[in-house]
N, C-alpha and C positions, 0 to 999 in steps of 0.2 A: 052332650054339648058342653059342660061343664066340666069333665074330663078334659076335654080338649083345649078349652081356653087354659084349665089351670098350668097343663102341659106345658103350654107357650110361656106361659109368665116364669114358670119356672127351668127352662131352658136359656130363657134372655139373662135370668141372673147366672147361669153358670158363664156365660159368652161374657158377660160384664166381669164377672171374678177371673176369670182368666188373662185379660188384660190389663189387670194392676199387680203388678212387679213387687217382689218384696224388698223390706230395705236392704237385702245382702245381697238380693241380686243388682237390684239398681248401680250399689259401691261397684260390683264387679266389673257392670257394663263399662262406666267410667273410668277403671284401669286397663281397661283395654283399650279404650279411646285414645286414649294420656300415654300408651306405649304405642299405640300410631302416629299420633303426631309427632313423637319424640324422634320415632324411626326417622320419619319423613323429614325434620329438623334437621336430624344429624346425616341424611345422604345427602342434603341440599350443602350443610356447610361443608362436608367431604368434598364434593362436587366443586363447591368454592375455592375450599382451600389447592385444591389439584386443578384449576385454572388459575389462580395465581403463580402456584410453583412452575407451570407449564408458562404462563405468562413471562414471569418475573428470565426462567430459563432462555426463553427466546428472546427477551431484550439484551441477555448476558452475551448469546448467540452474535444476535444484531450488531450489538457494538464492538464485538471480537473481533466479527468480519470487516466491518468499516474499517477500524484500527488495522487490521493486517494489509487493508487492499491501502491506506496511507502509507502506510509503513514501507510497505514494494515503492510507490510512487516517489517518497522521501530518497532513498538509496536509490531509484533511477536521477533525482534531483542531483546526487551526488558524482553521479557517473558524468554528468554535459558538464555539470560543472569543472571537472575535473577534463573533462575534452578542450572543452576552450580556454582551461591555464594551460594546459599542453601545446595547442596551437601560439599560442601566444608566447611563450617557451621560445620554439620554434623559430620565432622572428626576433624576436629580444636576443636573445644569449643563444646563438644553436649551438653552442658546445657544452651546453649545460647538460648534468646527472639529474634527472627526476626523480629515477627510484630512490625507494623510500621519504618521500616528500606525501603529509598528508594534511587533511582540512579533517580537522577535528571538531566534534560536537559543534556545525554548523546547522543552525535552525533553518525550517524549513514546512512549511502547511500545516503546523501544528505538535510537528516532532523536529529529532534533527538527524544527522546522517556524521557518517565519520567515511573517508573515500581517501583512499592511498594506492599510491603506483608501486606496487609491491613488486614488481619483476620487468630484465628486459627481455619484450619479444621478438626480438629483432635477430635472433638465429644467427648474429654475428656481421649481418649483412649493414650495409650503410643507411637505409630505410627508416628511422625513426618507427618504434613499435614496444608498447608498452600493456602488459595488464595491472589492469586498475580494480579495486575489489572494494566496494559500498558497501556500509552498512544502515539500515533506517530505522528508527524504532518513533511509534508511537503509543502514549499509555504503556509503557513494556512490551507490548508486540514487535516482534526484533524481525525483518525482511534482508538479507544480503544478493548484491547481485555481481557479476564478474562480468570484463569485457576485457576484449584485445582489442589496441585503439592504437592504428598504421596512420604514420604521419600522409599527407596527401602532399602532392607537387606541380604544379601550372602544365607538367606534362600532359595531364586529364586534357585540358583543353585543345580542341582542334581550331577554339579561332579566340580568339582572347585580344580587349584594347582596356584600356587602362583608363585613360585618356574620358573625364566625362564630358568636356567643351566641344573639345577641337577634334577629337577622333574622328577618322568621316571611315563610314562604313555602309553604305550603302549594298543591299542580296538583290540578284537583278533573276530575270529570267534565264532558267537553263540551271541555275548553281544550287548545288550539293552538298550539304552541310550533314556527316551521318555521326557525327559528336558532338560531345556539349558545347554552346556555344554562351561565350557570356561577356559585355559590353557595359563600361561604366556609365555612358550614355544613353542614346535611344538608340531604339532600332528602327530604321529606315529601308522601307520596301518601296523597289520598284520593279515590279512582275512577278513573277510566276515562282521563284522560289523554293527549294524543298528543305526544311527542316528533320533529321530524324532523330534527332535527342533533344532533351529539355535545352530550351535558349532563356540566358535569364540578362536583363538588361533595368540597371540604376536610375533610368527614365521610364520615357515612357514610349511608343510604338508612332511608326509616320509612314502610309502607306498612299501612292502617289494614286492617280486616279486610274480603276477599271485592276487592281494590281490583287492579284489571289493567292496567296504564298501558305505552302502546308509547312505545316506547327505538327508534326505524329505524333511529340511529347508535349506539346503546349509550350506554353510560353509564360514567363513572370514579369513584372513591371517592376519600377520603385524598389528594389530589391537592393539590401546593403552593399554599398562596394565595395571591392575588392583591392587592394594596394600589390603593385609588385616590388620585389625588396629591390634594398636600396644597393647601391654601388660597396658600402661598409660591410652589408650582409652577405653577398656576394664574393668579395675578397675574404670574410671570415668565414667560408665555407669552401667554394671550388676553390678557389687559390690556396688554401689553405693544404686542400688535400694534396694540389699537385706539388706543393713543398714537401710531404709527406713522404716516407718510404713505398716506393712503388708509383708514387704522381708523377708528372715532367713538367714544367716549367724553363720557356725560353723567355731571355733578359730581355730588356727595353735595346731599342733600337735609337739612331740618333735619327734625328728630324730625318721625314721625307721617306725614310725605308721600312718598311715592311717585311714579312714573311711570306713565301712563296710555300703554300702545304699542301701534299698530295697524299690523297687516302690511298692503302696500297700496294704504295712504292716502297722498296724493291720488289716485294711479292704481298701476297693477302697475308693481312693481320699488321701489319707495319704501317706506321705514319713515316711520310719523309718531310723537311723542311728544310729554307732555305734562307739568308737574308736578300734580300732585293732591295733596288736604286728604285727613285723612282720614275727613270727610262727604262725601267722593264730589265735590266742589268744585275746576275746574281754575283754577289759577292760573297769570298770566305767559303768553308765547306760546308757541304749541308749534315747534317742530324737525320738520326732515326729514332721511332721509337716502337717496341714491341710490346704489343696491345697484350700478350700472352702472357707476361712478367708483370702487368701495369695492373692499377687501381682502377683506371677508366678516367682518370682524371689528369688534363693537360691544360695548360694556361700559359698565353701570349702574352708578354707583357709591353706589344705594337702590335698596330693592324696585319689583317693577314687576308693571303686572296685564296681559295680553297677549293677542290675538287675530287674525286676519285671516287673509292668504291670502300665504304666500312665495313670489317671483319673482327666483329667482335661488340665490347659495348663501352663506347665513348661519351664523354662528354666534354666539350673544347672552350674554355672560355678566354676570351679577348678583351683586353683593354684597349679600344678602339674599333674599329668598324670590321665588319666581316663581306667580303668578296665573294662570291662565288661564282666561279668564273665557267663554268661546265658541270656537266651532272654530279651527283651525291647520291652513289646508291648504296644498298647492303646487299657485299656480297652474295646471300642465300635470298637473291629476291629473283622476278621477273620484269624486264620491264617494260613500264606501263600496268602493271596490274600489281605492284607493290610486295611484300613480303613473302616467302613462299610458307605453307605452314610446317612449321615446328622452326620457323626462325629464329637464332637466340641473336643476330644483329640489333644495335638500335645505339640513335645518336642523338646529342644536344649540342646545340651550337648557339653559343651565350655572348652577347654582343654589349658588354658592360662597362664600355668607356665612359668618359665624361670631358670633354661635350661630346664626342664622336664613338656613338655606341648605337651605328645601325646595321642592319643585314643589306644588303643590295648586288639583285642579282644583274652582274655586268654586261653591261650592250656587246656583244660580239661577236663571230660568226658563228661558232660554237652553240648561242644560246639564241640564235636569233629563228631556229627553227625547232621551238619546243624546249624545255627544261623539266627536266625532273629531279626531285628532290624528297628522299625518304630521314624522317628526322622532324626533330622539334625546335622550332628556332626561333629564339629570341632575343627581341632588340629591348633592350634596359633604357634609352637613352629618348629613339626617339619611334623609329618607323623600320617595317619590312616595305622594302620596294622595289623594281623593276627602273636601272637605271633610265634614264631619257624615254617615261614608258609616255610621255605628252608627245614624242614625236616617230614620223614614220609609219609603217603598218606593220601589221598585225601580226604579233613574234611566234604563231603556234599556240599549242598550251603552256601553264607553268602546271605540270602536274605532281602535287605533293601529298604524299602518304606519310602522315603524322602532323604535326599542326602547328598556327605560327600564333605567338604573343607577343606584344608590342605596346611598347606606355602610350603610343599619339595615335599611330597609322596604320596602314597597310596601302601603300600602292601600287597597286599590280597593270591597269590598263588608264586610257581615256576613252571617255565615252561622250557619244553625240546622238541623241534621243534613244536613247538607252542601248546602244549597240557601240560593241566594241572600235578602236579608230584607229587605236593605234598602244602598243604594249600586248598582255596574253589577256588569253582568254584562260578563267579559271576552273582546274579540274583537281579541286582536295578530295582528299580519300581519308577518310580517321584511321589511324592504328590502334585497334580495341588493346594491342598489346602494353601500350605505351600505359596504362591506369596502374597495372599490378608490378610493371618492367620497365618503370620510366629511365632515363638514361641515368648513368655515375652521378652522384651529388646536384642533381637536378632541383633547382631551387624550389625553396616549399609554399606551398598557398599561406601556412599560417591556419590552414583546418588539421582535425584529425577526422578519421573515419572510424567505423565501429565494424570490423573485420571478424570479429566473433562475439556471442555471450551466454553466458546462461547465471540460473540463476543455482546457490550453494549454501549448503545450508554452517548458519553459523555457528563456529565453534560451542559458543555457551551452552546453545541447546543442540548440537550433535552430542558434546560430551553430560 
């Protein structure tokens, strides 16, 4: 028994000495500790510091990209800018040189842009066409971008009134609008109506009661007006050219007489003219002129009454009112179903007198059963109308392929509870041609268009 107790007692001291540490061991434990935590220290500030650098790297990212996608948006700011002193060019001075004319370091969203008209693209032709080349930079992020920018001309339009007061323009049921249509005033519905391109109108919309009229391209309100040029611009342009090597130009007539002009005559591609009384009486010999050898540009400088068939691509403008006395077609057409395709016919008929500067087509037997008319025709002064169209009945259609613009009017029929009484009923057709092929020196809206672009990379950093 005493054996065994001593046993225990001294088994408990070995189990108690074996659990006190000596001092060299203890120091040891603790540099092991002290190189764990240090470890642990120094992957936490690794760890830190490569969230920063990765941080710090992605704000340099962040604001490189911001800056770039400025930078594009700045040199696009350059490009409209550059559109719209172009259109405006256009109306001011149209015999002006643009190229090389540029807008240097103009600020802009935080950077600025440098945009010059560095070339023409106009391939020789009479068209207005220009590339324009932007540069934007913000912070040093430099974006360039290129554009080809084609003057635009009233030929786009297949119904066009100037006129925001007194224009009366009334889309009734049955009528057909498949081009753009655009009015300084409102537009006013009565029935059924088909729109198939954007209508864009300086007011605002008047739709009579139970009247449903399709919009395919919708419709704009309140939209900036539009001005058509003036008599000054007109003579400094078409007249200009027909003075021009290859133009024609016939002199002023004395009071009362006019020109008698047949498209056509002797054969296809010939204009014939004539002077005339005004009892219908021609006097003196007549004039030709050969569309083949021509610019496309001819100018009357007196009224003129006009008819035939065009062979080639004209544009006629008049100092005083325009007759048309019987159809106006193009050669390569059919008719009633308007151009054939691959026609390179196409005509303008510019009514730019002052006071007497309208189109009007003549009451006669001729035109009392039906009229047609391919071409784009415009009255500077006042109105397209249908002479005496308030009285008598109902002339057939007026059916025209290509489109009419006019600073006040259009009167084509009268009407009594929305139905035709007396004048045409009307049957327009747009010529998608007339946008890209408008006629000779066809007067300009005053816009440019953006015909091509891309974007190039800039010298400094290609080279």
């Amino acid at each position: 028994m005493l054996n065994i107790t001593a046993r225990r007692r001294r088994s408990h001291r070995e189990r108690t000495r074996s659990s006190v540490l000596t001092p060299s061991e203890s120091r040891s434990n603790r540099g092991f500790a002290l190189v764990g935590v240090m470890g642990i220290t120094t992957a936490v500030l690794l760890v830190g510091m490569a969230i920063f650098i990765l941080g710090y790297s992605e704000s340099d990212i962040v604001d490189y990209a911001v800056d770039d996608a400025r930078a594009f948006y700045v040199a696009e700011g350059g490009l409209e800018r550059t559109r719209g002193w172009l259109g405006e060019l256009a109306t001011v001075d149209p015999g002006a040189n643009p190229v090389g004319r540029a807008f240097a370091d103009q600020r802009l969203g935080g950077g600025t842009y440098t945009a010059t008209v560095v070339n023409d693209a106009s391939g020789g032709g009479w068209i207005g066409a220009y590339d324009v080349v932007s540069t934007g930079e913000v912070d040093g992020v430099v974006r360039q971008v290129k554009s080809t920018m084609v003057a635009e001309t009233f030929a786009r339009y297949q119904w066009f009134i100037e006129s925001a007061g007194g224009g009366y323009s009334w889309f009734r049921t049955g009528e057909r609008f498949e081009g753009p249509v655009h009015i300084n005033g409102s537009i006013m519905i009565d029935g059924d109506p088909w729109f198939g391109n954007l209508v864009r109108a300086g007011g605002g919309i008047t739709l009579t009661a139970g009247s449903n009229p399709t919009f395919e391209r919708g419709y704009e309100l309140n939209v900036e007006q539009l001005e058509l040029p003036s008599q000054t611009c007109i003579r400094a342009t078409l007249r200009a050219e027909a003075l021009a090597p290859g133009g024609h130009l016939a002199p002023v007539l004395p009071n009362k007489r006019y020109y008698t002009v047949e498209l056509g005559k002797p054969s296809a591609g010939y204009i014939w003219y004539r002077e005339t009384k005004e009892t219908g009486q021609m006097v003196g010999a007549p004039a030709t002129i050969d569309l083949s050898v021509s610019n496309g540009a001819v100018w009357f400088d007196a009224p003129i009454e006009i008819s035939g068939v065009v062979d080639g691509e004209l544009t006629i403008g008049v100092d005083g009112d325009i007759i048309i006395t019987d159809d106006i077609l193009y050669f390569d057409s059919s008719p009633g179903s308007g151009p054939n395709p691959g026609c390179d016919d196409v005509l303008g008929l510019v009514a730019a007198g002052h006071p007497d500067g309208d189109i009007i087509i003549e009451r006669n037997s001729a035109n009392d059963n039906d009229c047609e008319i391919h071409g784009v025709l415009m009255a500077l002064q006042k109105n397209i109308e249908a002479e005496d169209y308030q009285h008598g009945g109902v002339r057939g259609d007026l059916i025209v392929w290509g489109g009419m613009v006019v600073d006040y009017a259009i009167h084509i029929a009268e009407y009594r509870e929305g139905v035709v009484s007396s004048g045409y009923l009307r049957d327009f057709h747009y010529d998608p041609r007339l946008f890209t092929m408008p006629p000779p020196y066809f007067p300009y809206t005053g816009t440019y268009i953006v015909a091509g672009w891309e974007e190039v990379v800039p010298p400094q950093i290609e080279s």
